[in-house]
N, C-alpha and C positions, 0 to 999 in steps of 0.2 A: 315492685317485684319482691317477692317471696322467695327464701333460697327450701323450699320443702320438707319435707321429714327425710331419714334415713331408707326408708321404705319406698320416698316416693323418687329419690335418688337411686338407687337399686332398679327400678323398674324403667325407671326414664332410661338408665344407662342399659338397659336390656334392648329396646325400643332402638336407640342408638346403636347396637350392631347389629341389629338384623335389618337397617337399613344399609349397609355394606352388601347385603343380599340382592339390593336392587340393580338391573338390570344397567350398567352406564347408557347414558342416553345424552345428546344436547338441547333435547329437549323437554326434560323433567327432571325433579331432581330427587337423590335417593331418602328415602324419607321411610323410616320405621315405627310401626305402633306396636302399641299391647294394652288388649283391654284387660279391666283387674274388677271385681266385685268387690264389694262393699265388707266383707271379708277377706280379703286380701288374695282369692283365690284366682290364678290368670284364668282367662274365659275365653281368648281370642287373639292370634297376633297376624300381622301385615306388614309388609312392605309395599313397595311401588313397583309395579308392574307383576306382582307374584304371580297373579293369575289372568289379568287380562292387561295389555301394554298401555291402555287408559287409566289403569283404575290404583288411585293414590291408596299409601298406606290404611288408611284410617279405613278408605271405602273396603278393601281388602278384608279387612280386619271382624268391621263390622255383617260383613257379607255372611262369613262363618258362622253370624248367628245367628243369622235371617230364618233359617229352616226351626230353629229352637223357638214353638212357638209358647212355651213355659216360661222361657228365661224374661229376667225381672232384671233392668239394667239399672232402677233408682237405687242411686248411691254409689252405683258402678264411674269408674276412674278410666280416662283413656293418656295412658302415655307416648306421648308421639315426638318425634326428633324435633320434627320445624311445626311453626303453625298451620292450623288446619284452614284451608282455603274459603273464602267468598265468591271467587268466580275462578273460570275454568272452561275451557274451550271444548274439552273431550269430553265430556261428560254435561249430562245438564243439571244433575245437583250437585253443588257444590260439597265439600266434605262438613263444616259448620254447619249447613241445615239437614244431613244425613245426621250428625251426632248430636243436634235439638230433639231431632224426630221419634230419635233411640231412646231420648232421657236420659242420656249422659249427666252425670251431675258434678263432674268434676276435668277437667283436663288440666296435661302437663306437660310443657313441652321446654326444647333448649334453646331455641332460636327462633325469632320471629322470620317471619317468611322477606326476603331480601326483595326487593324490586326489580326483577329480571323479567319473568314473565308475566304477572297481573299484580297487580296495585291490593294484597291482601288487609284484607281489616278483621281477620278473625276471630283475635283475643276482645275484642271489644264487642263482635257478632255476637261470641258464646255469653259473655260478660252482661248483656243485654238481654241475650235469655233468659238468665238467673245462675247459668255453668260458672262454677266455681275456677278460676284459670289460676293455676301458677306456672311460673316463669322459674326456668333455676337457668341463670345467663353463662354462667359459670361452666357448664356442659356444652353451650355453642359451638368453642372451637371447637370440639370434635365434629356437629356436623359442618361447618366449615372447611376442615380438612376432607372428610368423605365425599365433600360437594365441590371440591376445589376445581374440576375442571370445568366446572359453569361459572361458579363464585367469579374465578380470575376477570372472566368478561367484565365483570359490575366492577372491578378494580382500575382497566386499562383505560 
């Protein structure tokens, strides 16, 4: 685990309250992205459920730039609160083969994905790609806290 650059702290903690946006649910958990280019400039952000009650931060995120058929995502950064999933009931691609597909070349997240609803292996998915993954664990408790009314269950 890697604790990031300043920069890449800054964007994670962006990423982290706009997952406070997400909708409560007992069913999913709140979880915020933001995609960043390879110059530093934001290109795209997400939460979970922003626009469709299926669709996770990242898919969100990445959605927005679906229609940009110019835009050039190698070297591009996606910072996300939790990890980016491997499997997933609502949807049939997961968010890790959505952000291979993109050419994501870097993600960064706070919190690996807890075992409540799927068995995630995503830091290792993207890792296997060739996605660059850092961890800054240090940022966790915050999604922790924001997730707390699911979290508790995996505690009792």
């Amino acid at each position: 685990m890697r604790d990031g650059t300043g920069e890449d702290r800054r964007w994670l903690r962006a990423a982290i309250e706009l997952s406070r946006l997400s909708p409560p649910s007992p069913s999913h958990y709140a979880v915020g992205a933001v995609v960043v280019d390879r110059h530093g400039v934001p290109l795209a952000t997400g939460y979970t459920g922003e626009t469709d009650p299926s669709y996770h931060a990242e898919e969100a995120a990445l959605a927005k730039l679906a229609a940009r058929e110019d835009l050039d995502l190698v070297g591009a950064t996606l910072y996300t609160s939790m990890e980016p999933c491997t499997a997933r009931r609502s949807r049939p691609d997961p968010c890790t083969g959505l952000l291979l597909a993109a050419g994501v070349a870097r993600v960064v997240l706070a919190l690996r994905e807890p075992l409540l609803f799927a068995d995630c292996d995503g830091v290792a998915t993207l890792r296997q790609g060739g996605v660059d993954v850092v961890e800054i664990g240090d940022l966790g408790d915050l999604v922790i806290e924001i997730n707390a009314h699911l979290l508790s269950r995996c505690r009792s």
